[in-house]
Structures are given as C-alpha cells and as structure tokens.
N, C-alpha and C positions, 0 to 999 in steps of 0.2 A: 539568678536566672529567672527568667521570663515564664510562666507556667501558659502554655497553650492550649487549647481545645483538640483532643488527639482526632483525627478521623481513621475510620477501618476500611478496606475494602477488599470485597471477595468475589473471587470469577473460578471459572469452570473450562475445560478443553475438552476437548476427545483426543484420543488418541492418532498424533498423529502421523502412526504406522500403515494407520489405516488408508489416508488418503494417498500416503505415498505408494502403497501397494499398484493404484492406476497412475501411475504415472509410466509412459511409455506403451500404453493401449488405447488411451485414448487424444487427441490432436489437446493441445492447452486451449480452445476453445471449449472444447466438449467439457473439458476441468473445470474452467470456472463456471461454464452455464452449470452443471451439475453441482458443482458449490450453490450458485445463486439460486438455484432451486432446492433446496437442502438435501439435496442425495446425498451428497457426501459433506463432511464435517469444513469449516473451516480451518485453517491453519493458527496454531496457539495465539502467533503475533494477533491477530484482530480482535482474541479477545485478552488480552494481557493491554493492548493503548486506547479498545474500546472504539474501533472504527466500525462503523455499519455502512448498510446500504450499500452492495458494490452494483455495477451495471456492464454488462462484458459485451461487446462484438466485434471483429476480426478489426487488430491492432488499434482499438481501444479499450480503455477500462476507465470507472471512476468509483472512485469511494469517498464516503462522509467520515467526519467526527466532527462528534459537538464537545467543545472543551470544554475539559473538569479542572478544579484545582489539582488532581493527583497528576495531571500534567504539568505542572505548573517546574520552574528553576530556582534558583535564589532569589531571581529579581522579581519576581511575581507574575513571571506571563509562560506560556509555553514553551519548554523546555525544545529549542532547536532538533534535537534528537528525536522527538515526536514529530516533527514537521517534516522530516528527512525523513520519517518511513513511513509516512503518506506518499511523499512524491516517491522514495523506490519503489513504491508498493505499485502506485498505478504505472508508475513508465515499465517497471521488468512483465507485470502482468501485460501490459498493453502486446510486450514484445510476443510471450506466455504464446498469447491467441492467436499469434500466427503461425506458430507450429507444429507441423505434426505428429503424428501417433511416432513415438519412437525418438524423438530430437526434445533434449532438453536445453538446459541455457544458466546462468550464473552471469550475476552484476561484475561488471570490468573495473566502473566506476560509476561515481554518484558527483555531479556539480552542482551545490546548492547554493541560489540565494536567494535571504530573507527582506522581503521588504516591509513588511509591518510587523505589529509585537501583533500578538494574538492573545487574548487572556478569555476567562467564561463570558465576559458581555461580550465576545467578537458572534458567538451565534455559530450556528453551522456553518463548517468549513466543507468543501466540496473540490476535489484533488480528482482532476482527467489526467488522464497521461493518452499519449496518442505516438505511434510508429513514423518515426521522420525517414527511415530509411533500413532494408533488412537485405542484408546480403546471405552467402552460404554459411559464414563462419561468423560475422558478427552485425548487431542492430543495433542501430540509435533511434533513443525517444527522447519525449521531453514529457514534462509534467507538471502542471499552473494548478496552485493550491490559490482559491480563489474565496474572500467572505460571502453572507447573503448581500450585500451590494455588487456583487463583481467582478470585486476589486483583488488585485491579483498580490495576494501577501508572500506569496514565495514561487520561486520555479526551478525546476532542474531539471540537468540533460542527461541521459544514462548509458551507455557503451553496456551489451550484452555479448557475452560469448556464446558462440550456439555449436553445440556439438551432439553425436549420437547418442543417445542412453546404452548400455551394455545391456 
C-alpha cells in the first residue's frame, strides 16, 4: 500500500437553533440580508463545503467557493455533490427572498448538469440562482455555476414547494 501525505481540516458552526428560531418573523429576504451582514449565523452547510461570499436581493442569490482538494472524488476533480449544493443553495435561496414573513418552502427537485470537471486550478467558482417563475404553492429557478472566465461548468433547475410555517 501506497503511503500518502494525510491532510486535516477543521471548521466551526453556530448553532443552528438559533437561526431557525427567526424564521417565520422575518420575509427570507430580511434572512439572508441579516445572514450577509452577520446578524445572524450562517447555516452549518456553508461552513462544512466552505462557500463564501453570498449576495441576496428579491429572487436572486449568489455564492462563491474556491476549490480545495477536500472537495475533490476519486477521479481528482470536485466531487459532483459539491457542485449540486452550490446550485440548490442559490436557486432555493433565490426562491428564500421572495417570501414572506410567515411562508416557508423545501426543494421538490434538483436537475443538474455538469459541464466541466472543476479541480483547485479551476479558481473561484461563482453560482447565481435567479427566480424563473413563483406561483402560491410552488417556484421554479435555475442556477449557472460559472468559472473566473465565465464559462458556465454547471446548471440546474429547482421546483420549490412553498407553504405556511405553523
């Protein structure tokens, strides 16, 4: 057997009780500005795949990540699973921002496809999602995970359910 160069890595959350507590007092815009301005904590996933930078305003969102090898699959590039919760991440947020105080929501579905490999020389990756259409009971987005040239390495469409919070 092959002996390797181990690598470690360690992250942090907040608890997150805490954020869900405002959820249904405030519209999911007011959530993510108050995320992006650090009122309130982020949600575990961002810092467990290590995306930064979000940007929120009514039915859109976008976030970064710069790939690491801890994203990385068998084959040496990023792990597909990482690229899929980029794009859910901005298309369900996108939908997030258009709701109000009191109405929450949950992914239907997620269609993804990959068009480039992505490994650490691909550079910042930058993933808009944007509102294609919101009805009473469900939304469609789409979301273009795109490199620093562009160029567009993946895209998905997302069906949300949107119902009341209790």
């Amino acid at each position: 057997m092959t002996q390797t160069q181990e690598r470690t890595r360690t992250f942090t959350w907040s608890d997150p009780a805490a954020g869900a507590a405002h959820l249904g007092r405030r519209s999911g815009l007011e959530l993510m500005q108050a995320m992006i301005a650090g009122e309130l904590a982020a949600p575990p996933i961002m810092h467990l795949v290590d995306m930064s930078r979000i940007e929120a305003e009514e039915g859109r969102v976008a976030v970064e990540l710069l790939p690491q090898e801890f994203h990385y699959n068998p084959l040496g590039t990023v792990h597909g699973g990482v690229l899929s919760t980029l794009l859910d991440t901005a298309a369900a947020c996108a939908v997030h921002t258009t709701l109000p105080a009191g109405v929450g929501y949950t992914s239907l579905d997620l269609n993804v496809k990959f068009l480039r490999p992505v490994t650490v020389d691909t550079g910042l990756l930058r993933c808009e999602g944007t509102v294609l259409q919101r009805g009473r009971r469900t939304a469609l987005a789409e979301a273009r995970l795109t490199d620093p040239a562009n160029r567009l390495v993946a895209h998905a469409t997302s069906t949300c359910l949107i119902f009341p919070l209790p």
